[in-house]
KEKE-3310 file (N, C-alpha, C; in steps of 0.2 Angstrom, whole numbers, plus 5000, padded with zeros to 4 digits):
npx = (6125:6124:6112:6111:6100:6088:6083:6068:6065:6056:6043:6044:6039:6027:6021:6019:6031:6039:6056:6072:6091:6102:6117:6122:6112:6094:6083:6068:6063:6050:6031:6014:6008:6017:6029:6027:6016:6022:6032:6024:6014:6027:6030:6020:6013:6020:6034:6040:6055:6066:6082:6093:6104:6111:6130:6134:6143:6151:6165:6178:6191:6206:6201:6192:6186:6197:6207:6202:6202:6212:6210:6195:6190:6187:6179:6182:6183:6174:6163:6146:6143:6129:6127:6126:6136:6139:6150:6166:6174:6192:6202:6219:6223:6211:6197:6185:6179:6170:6152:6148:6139:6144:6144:6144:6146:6144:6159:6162:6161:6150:6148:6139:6141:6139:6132:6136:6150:6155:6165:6178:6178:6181:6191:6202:6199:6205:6217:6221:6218:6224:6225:6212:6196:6185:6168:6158:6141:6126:6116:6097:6090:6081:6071:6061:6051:6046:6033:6023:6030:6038:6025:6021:6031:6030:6019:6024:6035:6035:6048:6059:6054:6058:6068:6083:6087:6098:6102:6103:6099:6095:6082:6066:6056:6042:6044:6056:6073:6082:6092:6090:6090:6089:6087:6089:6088:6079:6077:6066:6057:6062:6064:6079:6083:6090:6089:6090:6090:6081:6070:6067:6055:6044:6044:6043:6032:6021:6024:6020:6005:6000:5991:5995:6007:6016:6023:6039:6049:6065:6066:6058:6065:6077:6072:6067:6076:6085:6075:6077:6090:6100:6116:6122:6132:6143:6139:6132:6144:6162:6176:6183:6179:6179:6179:6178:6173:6160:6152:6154:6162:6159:6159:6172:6180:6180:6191:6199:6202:6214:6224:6216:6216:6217:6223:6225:6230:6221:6218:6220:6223:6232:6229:6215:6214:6220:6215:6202:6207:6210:6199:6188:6189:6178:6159:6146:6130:6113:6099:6087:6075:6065:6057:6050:6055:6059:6077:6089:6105:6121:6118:6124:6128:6126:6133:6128:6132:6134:6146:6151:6149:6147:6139:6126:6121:6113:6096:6079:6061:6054:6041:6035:6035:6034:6040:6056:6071:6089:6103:6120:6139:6146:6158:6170:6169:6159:6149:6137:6123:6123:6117:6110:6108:6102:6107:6096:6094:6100:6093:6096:6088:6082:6087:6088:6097:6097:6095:6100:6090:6080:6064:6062:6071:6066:6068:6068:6074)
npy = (4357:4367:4379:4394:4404:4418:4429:4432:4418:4411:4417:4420:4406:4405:4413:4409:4409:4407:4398:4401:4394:4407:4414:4407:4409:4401:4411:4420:4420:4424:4427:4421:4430:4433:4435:4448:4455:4459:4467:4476:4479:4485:4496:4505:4505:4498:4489:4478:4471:4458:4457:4452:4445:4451:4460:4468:4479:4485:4497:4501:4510:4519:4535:4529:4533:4541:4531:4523:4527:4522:4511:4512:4522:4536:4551:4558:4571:4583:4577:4572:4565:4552:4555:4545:4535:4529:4518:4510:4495:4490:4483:4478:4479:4488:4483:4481:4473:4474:4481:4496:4502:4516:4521:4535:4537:4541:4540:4530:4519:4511:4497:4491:4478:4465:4450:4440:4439:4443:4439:4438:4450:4456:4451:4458:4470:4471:4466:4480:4489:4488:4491:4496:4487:4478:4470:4458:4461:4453:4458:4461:4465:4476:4483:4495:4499:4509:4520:4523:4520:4532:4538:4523:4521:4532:4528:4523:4529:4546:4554:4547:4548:4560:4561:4563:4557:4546:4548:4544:4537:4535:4525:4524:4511:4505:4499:4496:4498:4504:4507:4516:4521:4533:4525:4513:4500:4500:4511:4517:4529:4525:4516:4508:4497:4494:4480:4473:4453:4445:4454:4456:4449:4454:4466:4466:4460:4467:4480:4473:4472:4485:4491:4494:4487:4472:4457:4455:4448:4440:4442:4452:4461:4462:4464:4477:4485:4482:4491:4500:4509:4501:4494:4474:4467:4456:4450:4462:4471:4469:4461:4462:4474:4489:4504:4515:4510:4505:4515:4519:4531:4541:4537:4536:4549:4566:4574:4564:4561:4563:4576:4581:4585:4575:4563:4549:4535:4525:4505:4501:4513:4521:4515:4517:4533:4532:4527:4535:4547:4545:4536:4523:4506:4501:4502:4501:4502:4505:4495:4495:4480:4481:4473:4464:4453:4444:4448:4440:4439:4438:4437:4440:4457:4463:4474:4484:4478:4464:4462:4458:4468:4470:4464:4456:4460:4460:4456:4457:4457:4471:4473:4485:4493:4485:4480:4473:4475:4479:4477:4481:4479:4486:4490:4505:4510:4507:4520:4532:4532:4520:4505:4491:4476:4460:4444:4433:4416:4414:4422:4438:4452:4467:4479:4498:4509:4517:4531:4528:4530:4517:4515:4532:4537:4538:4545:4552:4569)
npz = (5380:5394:5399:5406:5414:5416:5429:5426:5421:5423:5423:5409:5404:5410:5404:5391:5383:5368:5367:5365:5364:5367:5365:5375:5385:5390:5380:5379:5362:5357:5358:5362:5352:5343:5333:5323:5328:5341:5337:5332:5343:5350:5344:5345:5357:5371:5375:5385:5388:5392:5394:5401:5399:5394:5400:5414:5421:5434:5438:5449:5457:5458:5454:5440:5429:5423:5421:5413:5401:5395:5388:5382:5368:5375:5381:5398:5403:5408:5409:5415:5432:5432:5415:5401:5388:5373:5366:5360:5363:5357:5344:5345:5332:5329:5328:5330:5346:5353:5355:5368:5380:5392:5408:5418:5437:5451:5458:5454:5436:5425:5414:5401:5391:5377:5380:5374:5372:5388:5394:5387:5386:5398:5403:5393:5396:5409:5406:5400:5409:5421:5435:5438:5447:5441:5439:5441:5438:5445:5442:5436:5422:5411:5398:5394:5382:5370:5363:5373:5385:5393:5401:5406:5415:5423:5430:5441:5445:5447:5445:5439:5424:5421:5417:5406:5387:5387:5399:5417:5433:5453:5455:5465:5462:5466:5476:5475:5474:5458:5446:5434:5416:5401:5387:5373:5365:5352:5344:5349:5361:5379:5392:5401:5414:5428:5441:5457:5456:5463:5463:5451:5446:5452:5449:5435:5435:5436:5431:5417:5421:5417:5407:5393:5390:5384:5385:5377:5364:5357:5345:5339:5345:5337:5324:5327:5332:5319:5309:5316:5308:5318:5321:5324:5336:5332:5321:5311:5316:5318:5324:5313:5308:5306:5316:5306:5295:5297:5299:5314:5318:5324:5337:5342:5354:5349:5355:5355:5343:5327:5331:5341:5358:5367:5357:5351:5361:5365:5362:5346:5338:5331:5320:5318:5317:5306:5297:5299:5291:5277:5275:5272:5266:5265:5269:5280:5273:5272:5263:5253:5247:5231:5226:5235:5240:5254:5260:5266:5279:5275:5260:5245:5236:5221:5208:5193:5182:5185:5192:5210:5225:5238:5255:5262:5279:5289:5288:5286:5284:5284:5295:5300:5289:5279:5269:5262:5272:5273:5283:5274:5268:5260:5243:5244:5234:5227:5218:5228:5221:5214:5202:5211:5216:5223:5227:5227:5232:5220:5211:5204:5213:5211:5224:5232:5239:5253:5265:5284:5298:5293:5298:5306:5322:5338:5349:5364:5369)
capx = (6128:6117:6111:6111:6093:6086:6078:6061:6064:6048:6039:6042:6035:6021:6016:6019:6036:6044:6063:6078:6096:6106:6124:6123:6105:6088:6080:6063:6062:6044:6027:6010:6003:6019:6036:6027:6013:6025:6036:6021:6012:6031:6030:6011:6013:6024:6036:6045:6061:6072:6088:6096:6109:6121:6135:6133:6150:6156:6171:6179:6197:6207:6201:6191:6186:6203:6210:6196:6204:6215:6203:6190:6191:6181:6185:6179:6183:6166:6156:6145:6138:6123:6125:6128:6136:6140:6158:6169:6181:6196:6206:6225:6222:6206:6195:6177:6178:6164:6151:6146:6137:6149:6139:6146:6142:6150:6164:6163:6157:6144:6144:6135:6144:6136:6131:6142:6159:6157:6172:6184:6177:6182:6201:6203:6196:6209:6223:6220:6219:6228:6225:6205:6194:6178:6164:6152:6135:6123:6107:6094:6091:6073:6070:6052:6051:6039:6030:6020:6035:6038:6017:6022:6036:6030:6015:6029:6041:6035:6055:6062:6053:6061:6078:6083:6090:6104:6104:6103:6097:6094:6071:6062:6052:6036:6049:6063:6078:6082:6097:6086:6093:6083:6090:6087:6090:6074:6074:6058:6059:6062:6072:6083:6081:6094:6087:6092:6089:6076:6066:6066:6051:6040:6045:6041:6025:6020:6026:6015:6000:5999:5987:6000:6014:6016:6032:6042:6055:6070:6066:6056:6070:6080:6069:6066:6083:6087:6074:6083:6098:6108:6122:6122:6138:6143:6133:6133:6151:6163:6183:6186:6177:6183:6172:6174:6168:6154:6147:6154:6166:6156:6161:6178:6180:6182:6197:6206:6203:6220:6224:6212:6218:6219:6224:6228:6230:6218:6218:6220:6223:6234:6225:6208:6214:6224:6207:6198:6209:6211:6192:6187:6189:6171:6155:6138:6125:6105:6097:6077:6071:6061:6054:6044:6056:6064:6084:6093:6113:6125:6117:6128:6126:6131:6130:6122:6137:6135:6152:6151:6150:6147:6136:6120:6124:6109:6090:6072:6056:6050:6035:6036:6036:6032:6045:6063:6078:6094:6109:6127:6144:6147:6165:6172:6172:6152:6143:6129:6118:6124:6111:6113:6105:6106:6107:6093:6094:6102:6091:6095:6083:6084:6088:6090:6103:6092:6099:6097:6087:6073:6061:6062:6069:6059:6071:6065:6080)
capy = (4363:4370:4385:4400:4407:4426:4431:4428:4412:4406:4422:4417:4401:4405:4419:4403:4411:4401:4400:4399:4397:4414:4420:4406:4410:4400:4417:4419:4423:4428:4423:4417:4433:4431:4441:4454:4458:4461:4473:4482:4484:4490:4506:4509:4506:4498:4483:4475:4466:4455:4459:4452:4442:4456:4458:4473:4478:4490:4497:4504:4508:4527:4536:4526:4535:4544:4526:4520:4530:4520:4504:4515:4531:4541:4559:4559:4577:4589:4571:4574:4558:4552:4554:4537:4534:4524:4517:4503:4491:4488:4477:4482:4482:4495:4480:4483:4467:4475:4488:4493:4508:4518:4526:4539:4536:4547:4536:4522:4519:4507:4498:4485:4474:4462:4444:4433:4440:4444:4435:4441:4461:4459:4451:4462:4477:4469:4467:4486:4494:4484:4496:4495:4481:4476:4468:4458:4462:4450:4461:4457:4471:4475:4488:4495:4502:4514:4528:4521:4519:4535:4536:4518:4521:4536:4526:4520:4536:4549:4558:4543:4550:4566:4559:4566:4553:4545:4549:4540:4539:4531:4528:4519:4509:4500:4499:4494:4504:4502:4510:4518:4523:4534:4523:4507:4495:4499:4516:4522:4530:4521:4516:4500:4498:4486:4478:4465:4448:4445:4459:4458:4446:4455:4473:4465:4458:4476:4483:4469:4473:4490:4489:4497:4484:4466:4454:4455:4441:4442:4441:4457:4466:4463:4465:4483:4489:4484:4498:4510:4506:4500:4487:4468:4465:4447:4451:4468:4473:4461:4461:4460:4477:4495:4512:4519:4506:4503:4520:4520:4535:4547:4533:4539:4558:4571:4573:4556:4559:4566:4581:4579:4586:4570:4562:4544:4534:4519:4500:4503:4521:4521:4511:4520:4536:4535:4527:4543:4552:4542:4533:4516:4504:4497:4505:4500:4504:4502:4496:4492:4477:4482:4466:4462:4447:4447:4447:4438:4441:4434:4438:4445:4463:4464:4480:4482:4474:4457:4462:4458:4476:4468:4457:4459:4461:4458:4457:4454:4461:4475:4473:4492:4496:4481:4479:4470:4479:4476:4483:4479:4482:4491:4493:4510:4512:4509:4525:4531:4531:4514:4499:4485:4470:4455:4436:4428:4409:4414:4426:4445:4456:4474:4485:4503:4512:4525:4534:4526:4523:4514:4521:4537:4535:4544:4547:4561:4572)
capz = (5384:5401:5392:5409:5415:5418:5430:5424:5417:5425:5419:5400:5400:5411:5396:5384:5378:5364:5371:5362:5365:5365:5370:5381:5388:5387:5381:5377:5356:5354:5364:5358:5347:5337:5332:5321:5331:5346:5332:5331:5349:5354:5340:5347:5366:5373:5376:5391:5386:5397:5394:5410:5398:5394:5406:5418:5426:5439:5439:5453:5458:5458:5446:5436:5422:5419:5419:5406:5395:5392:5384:5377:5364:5376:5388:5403:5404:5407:5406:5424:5433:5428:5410:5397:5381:5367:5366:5357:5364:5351:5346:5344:5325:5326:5325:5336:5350:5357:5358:5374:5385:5399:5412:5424:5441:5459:5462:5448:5430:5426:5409:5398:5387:5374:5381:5370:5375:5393:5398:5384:5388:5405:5401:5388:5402:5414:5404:5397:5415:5427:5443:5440:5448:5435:5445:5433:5443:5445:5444:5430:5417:5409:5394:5393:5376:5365:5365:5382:5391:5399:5406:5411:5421:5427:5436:5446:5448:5440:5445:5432:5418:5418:5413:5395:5383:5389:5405:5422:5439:5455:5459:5470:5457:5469:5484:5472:5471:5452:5441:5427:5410:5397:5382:5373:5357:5347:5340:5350:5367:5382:5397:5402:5422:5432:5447:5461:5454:5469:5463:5445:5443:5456:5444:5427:5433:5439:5424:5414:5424:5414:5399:5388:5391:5385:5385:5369:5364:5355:5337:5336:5346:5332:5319:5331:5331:5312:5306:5317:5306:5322:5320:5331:5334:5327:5314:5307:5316:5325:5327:5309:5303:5309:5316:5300:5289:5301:5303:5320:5319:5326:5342:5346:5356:5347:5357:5357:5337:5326:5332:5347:5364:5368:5354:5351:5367:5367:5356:5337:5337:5324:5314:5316:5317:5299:5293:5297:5287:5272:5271:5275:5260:5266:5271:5281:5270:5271:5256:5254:5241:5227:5225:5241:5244:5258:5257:5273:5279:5269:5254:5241:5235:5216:5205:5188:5178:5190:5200:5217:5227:5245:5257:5267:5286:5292:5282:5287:5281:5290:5301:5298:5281:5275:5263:5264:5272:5275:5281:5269:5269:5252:5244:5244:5227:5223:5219:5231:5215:5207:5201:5215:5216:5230:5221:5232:5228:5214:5205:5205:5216:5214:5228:5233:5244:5256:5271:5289:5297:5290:5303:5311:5330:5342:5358:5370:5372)
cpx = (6122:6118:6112:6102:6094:6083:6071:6061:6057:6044:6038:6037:6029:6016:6017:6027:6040:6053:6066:6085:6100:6111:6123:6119:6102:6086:6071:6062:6053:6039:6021:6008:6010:6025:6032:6021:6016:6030:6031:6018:6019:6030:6025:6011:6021:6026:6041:6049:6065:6077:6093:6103:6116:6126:6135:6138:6150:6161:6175:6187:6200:6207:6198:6188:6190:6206:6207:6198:6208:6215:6198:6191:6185:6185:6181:6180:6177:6162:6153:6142:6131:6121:6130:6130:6139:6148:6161:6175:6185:6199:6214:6228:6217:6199:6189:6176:6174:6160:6149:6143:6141:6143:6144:6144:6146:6153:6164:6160:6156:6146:6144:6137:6139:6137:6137:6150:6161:6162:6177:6183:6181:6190:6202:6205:6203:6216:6225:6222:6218:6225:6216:6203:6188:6173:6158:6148:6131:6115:6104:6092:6083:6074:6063:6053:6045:6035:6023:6023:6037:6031:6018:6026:6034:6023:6019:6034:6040:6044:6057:6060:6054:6068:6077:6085:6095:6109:6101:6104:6095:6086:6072:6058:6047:6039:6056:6068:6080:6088:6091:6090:6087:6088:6088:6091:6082:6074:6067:6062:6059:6068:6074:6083:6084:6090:6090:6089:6081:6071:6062:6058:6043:6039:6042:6034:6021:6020:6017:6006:5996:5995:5990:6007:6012:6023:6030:6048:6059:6070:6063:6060:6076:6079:6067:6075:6088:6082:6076:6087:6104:6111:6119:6131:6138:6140:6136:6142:6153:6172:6189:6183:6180:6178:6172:6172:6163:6151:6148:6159:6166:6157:6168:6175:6180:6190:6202:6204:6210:6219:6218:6218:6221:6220:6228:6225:6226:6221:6217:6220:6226:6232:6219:6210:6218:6216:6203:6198:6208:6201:6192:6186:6181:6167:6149:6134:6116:6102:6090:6076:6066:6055:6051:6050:6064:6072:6087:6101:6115:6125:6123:6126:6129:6130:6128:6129:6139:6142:6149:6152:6150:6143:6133:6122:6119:6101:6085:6067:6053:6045:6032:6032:6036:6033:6052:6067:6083:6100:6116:6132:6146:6156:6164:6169:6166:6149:6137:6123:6118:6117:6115:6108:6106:6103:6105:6091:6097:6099:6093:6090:6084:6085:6089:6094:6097:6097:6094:6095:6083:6067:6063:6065:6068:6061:6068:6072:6078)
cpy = (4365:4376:4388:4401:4415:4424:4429:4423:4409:4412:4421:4411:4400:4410:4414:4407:4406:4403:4397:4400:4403:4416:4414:4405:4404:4407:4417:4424:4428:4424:4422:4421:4435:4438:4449:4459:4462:4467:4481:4484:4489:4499:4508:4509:4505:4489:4480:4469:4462:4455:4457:4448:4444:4458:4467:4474:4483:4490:4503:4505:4518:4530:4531:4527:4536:4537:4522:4521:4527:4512:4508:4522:4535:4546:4560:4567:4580:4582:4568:4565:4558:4551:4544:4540:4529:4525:4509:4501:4490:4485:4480:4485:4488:4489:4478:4475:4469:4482:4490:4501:4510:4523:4530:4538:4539:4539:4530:4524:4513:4505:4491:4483:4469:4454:4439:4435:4444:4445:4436:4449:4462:4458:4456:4469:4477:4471:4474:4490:4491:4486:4496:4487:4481:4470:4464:4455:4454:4451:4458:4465:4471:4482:4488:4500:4504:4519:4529:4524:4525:4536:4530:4518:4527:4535:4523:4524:4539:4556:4553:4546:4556:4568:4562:4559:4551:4549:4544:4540:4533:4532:4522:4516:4503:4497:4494:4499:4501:4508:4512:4523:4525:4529:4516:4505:4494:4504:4520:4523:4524:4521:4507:4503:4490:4488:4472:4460:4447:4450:4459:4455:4449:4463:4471:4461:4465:4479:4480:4470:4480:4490:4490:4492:4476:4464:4454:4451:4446:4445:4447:4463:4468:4464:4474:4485:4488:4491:4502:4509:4505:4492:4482:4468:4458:4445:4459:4472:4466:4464:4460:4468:4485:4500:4513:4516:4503:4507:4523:4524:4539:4545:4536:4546:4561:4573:4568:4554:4562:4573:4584:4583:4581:4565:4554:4540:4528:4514:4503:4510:4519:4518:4514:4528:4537:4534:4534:4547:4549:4540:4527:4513:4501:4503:4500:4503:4500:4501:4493:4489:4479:4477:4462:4454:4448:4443:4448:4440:4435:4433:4443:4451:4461:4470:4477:4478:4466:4457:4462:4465:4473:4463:4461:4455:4456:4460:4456:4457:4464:4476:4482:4493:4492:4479:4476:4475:4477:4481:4480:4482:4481:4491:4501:4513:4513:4514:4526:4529:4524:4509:4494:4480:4467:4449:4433:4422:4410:4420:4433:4449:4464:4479:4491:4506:4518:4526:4531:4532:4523:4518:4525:4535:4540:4544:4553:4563:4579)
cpz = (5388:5397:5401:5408:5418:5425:5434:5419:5416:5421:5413:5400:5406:5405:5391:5380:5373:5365:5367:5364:5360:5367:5375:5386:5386:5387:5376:5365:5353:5359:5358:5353:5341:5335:5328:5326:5339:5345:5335:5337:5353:5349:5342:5351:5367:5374:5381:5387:5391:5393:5398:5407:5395:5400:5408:5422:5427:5438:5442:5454:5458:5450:5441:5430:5420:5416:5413:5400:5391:5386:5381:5374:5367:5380:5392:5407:5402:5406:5414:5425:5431:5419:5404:5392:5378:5368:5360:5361:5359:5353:5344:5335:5322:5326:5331:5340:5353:5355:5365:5376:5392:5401:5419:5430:5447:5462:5458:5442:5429:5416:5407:5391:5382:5377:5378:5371:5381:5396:5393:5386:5395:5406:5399:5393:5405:5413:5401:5403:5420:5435:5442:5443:5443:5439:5438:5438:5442:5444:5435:5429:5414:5405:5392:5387:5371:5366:5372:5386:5394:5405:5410:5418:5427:5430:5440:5449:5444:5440:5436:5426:5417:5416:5405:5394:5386:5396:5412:5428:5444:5456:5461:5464:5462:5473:5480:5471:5466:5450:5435:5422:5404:5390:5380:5365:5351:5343:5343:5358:5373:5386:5397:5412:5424:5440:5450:5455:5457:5468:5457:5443:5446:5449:5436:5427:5434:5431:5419:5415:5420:5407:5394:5387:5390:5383:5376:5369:5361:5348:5336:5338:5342:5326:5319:5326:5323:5308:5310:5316:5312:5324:5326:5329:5335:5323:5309:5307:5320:5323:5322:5304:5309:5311:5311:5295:5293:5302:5311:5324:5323:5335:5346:5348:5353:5349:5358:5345:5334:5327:5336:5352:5365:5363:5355:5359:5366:5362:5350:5335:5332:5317:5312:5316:5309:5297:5292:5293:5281:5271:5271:5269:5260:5269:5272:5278:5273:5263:5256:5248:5241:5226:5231:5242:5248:5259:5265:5272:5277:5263:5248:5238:5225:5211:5198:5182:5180:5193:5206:5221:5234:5248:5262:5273:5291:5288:5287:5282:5286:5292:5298:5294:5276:5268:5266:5266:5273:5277:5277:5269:5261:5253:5242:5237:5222:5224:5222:5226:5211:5209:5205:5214:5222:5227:5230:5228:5221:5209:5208:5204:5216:5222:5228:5238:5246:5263:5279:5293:5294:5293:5305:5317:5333:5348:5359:5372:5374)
residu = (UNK:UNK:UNK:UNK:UNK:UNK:UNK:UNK:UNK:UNK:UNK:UNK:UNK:UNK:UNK:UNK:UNK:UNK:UNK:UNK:UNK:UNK:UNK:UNK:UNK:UNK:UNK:UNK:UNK:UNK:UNK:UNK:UNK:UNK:UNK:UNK:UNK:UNK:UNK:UNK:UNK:UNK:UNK:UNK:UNK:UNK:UNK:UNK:UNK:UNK:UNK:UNK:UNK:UNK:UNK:UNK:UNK:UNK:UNK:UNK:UNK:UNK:UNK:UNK:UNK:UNK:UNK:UNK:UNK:UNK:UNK:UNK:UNK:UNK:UNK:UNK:UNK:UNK:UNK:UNK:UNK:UNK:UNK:UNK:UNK:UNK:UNK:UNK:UNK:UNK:UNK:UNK:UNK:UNK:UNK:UNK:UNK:UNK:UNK:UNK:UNK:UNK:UNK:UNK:UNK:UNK:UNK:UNK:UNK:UNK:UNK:UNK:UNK:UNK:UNK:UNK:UNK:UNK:UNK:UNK:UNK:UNK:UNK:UNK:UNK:UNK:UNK:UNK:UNK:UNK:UNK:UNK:UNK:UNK:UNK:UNK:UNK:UNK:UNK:UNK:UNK:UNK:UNK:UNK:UNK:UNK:UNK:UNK:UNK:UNK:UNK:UNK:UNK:UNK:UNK:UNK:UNK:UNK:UNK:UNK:UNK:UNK:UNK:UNK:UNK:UNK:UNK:UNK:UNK:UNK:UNK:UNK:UNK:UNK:UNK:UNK:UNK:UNK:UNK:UNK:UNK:UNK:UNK:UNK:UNK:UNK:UNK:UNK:UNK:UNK:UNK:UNK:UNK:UNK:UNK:UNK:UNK:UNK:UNK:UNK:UNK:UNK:UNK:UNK:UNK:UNK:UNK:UNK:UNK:UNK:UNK:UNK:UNK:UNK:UNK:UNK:UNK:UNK:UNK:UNK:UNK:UNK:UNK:UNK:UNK:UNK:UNK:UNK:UNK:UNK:UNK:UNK:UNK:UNK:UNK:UNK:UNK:UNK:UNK:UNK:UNK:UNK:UNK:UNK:UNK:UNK:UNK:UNK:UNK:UNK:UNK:UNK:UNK:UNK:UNK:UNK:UNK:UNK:UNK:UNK:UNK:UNK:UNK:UNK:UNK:UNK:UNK:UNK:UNK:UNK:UNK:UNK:UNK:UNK:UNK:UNK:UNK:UNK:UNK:UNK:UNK:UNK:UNK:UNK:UNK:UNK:UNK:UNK:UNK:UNK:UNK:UNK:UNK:UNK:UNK:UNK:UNK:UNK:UNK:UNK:UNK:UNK:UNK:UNK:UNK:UNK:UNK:UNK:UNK:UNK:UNK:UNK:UNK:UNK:UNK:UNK:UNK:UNK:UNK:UNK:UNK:UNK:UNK:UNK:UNK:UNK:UNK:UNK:UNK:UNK:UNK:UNK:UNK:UNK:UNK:UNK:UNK:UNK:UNK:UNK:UNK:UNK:UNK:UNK:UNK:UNK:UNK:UNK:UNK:UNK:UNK:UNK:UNK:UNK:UNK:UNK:UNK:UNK:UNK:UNK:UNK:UNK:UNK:UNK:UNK)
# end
């Protein structure tokens, strides 16, 4: 299969990136000082991501927020341009085909889909709400991330770093007009920044230039974004698990929940909306091994009586914390207190149940 290129293709494998197929991508996984060391200069400085493989769509037409309503459980009522949020695509059974970011923007909304189902989001989108157009951009994406990255950015605009969390704006960034967004996928503060294509490489060597900023692969942005206890989807969520057994309740509106203003109306309402009420026979959990070895997904959960309770989502050992974590989809039914275990190769490893996240996330709101 032609794997697809960023961007900064050429950039990786000038810095020595070791590159891996991703979603379709060559992406770069990690560079020469190594996935943990890159974990850890993002928590201490900062880290430049390429990003450019998720799908970035415009969408235009009359009315394109009110119509959106009809595809994502969100309310575009009191929600001014400029600001971002967290959103789900469903599936007509309740069953999360996507997660994704909607942005506000004068005269259109702006959002970023997950890489490996591009071209199923934008049907789906299509066949959802007919009377919009969905535009899948071609710009390239960059996320500078840690407790640097506002200083960094703000050698380059110091207006951009006055954005709160989850907001966005247009800046000149070193004669580049840029989209910037205070948000990210690490848990530490930071923006995401779409640019032309034609720009991206001149912007992330600039960036780089900065002594607080070096490239970071893939592998520690995943390793990143599991201690901020937050989901991958095709992993932790996917088209077979629901908001409320994912955690991801607090996703629907307030007003497109029961007895909402705007009550019901999108994909799987009635299915996610009974859940709410009733309770999700499954739940995401965080659990931390006792036993320093570390416990990958797919791993079985079993409680102190060797019944099977559930399965690890997603595992590493954290760079962090330097202990195992994971996140697990628990049944209903195990007590937050009960004795767990996870049968790695066979032998039963203690676990504990703690509250997400793992690490702290340290947004600026």
């Amino acid at each position: 299969m032609t794997l697809a290129h960023t961007p900064l293709r050429a950039l990786h494998a000038e810095l020595g990136a070791r590159l891996t197929a991703f979603a379709g991508f060559e992406m770069p996984l990690q560079y020469g000082e190594g996935l943990k060391a890159e974990h850890l200069w993002t928590r201490a400085h900062a880290g430049l991501f390429d990003v450019s493989h998720m799908g970035q769509v415009r969408v235009t037409g009359e009315a394109p927020n009110t119509a959106l309503e009809a595809a994502l459980p969100v309310d575009f009522d009191g929600w001014p341009a400029g600001l971002q949020r967290y959103t789900l695509l469903l599936a007509d059974d309740g069953g999360i085909v996507d997660d994704l970011m909607a942005l506000r923007l004068a005269g259109e909304v702006r959002l970023v889909v997950n890489a490996s189902g591009r071209e199923r989001d934008l049907a789906r989108l299509h066949a959802l709400c007919p009377g919009l157009a969905f535009e899948l951009l071609g710009d390239a994406l960059l996320a500078l991330q840690g407790p640097a990255a506002e200083e960094v950015l703000g050698w380059l605009s110091p207006g951009a770093v006055q954005l709160a969390f989850m907001r966005a704006g247009w800046f000149d960034l070193d004669g580049t007009r840029a989209l910037v967004t205070r948000s990210g996928y690490t848990g530490e503060d930071g923006f995401e920044i779409a640019v032309p294509r034609d720009r991206a490489e001149a912007l992330a060597r600039r960036l780089l230039a900065h002594p607080d900023v070096k490239p970071i692969g893939l592998g520690a942005r995943d390793t990143l974004r599991l201690e901020a206890g937050l989901p991958l989807h095709g992993q932790d969520i996917d088209a077979t698990t629901s908001p409320a057994e994912s955690g991801l309740a607090w996703a629907i509106a307030r007003s497109r929940r029961a007895s909402g203003s705007k009550a019901g109306g999108f994909p799987g309402a009635a299915s996610v909306l009974s859940e709410g009420e009733s309770g999700a026979r499954r739940r995401l959990v965080g659990l931390v091994g006792l036993e320093g070895v570390p416990i990958r997904a797919g791993t079985a959960i079993v409680d102190g009586a060797g019944a099977e309770a559930g399965l690890v989502t997603s595992g590493t050992m954290s760079p962090t914390l330097n202990q195992p974590i994971c996140l697990a989809r628990i049944d209903r039914s195990v007590a937050d207190d009960a004795s767990l275990a996870a049968l790695v190769r066979g032998q039963a490893r203690a676990v504990r149940r703690v509250a997400l996240p793992f690490v702290p996330k340290r947004y600026r709101r």
